[in-house]
C-alpha positions, 0 to 999 in steps of 0.5 A: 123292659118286659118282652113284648114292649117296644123300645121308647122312642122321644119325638120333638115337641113341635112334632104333631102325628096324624089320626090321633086323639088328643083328649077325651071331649064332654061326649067322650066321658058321656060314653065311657062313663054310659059304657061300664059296670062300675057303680058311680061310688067305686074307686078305680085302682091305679095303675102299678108303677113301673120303675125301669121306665123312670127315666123314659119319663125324666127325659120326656118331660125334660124334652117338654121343659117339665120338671120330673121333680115336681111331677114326682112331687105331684105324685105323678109315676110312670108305667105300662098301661097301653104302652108306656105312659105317665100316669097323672092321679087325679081327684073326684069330690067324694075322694075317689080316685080317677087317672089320666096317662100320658103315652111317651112313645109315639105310636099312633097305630097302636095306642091313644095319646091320652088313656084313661080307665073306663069311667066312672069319671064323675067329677074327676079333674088334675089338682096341683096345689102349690103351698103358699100360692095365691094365684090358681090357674085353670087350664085343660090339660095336666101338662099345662098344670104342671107348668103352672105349678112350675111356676108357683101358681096352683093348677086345676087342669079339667081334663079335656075340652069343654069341661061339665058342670060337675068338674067346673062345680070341683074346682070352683069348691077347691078355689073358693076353699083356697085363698087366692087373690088371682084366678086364670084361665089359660086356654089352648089356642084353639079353644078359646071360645069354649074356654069363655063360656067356662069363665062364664059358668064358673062367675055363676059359682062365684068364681071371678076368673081372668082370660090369657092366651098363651103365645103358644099352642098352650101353656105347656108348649112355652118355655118356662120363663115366658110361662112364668111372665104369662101368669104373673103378668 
């Protein structure tokens, strides 16, 4: 590890650190994308992959019931970015890419949980396609997407609370080109009322889509068999 960084520490899934920000809100991306000089048309350069943190990130999302394989699969890498963190590619309609990376040490006085480059966002969302899958799950966060593909769906995660239009207009395009007979939506606990007016906006689309509530705080908080139950109903 470079000299400078600190010594990754592993907390408890149940463990919640005050002061820090989960994800980033609708009015978040609004003033990160308002905020930068880059052009709605440039691509944003991915963070370089730091291999001496591969294990770090194995037993992080081993500590979280998430599999290292499929994030590998997925394309998921982790490096050094504001600390030491997963970094989760994501995908913009006109093929641009965007990142989220995810913190693997807790440090709430130095470092956000979530980070990701200063816009252009645009229409960016965590698409996890898994073959053959004839349900699509649409969830908030990427970890919750990971755990859906987990278990044989495919996974649009939006990528914070209270999803824009254009990020809803994203999915809908991937699931109407997809063929899927089952399309749900899982929500945080906490948020489902926001998560409602998105089904609502996505039946506008053309989107039929089925709330349930995770028994959790969220899908990625549950265990892998009662995610599996939870999706195939």
């Amino acid at each position: 590890m470079g000299a400078g960084r600190r010594p990754v520490e592993y907390v408890k899934q149940s463990e919640v650190l005050g002061g820090y920000k989960m994800s980033y809100s609708t009015e978040d991306w609004h003033r990160a994308d308002s905020a930068t000089s880059r052009l709605p048309s440039e691509s944003i350069m991915l963070p370089r992959a730091d291999e001496t943190l591969v294990l770090a990130m194995q037993e992080y999302l081993a500590n979280r019931s998430l599999s290292y394989t499929k994030a590998d699969r997925c394309g998921w890498y982790p490096a050094w970015v504001h600390g030491p963190r997963i970094i989760i590619p994501c995908i913009r309609n006109d093929g641009l890419t965007f990142w989220q990376g995810r913190l693997m040490q807790e440090t709430p006085d130095y470092y956000k949980r979530w980070d990701s480059p200063h816009g252009p966002r645009g229409d960016a969302l965590c698409y996890l396609p898994e073959y053959g899958a004839k349900t699509m799950v649409i969830v908030e966060g990427p970890f919750d997407a990971l755990g859906a593909a987990m278990a044989g769906a495919s996974a649009i995660a939006t990528l914070g609370i209270g999803a824009p239009g254009p990020v809803l207009a994203h999915a809908a395009n991937i699931i109407r080109s997809g063929f899927y007979n089952k399309v749900i939506i899982i929500p945080d606990r906490d948020e489902v009322g926001a998560w409602v007016r998105i089904q609502k906006d996505l039946g506008t689309m053309g989107v039929c889509t089925e709330i349930r509530e995770p028994w959790a705080k969220d899908l990625a908080d549950m265990i892998p068999a009662n995610r599996e139950e939870l999706i195939r109903g």
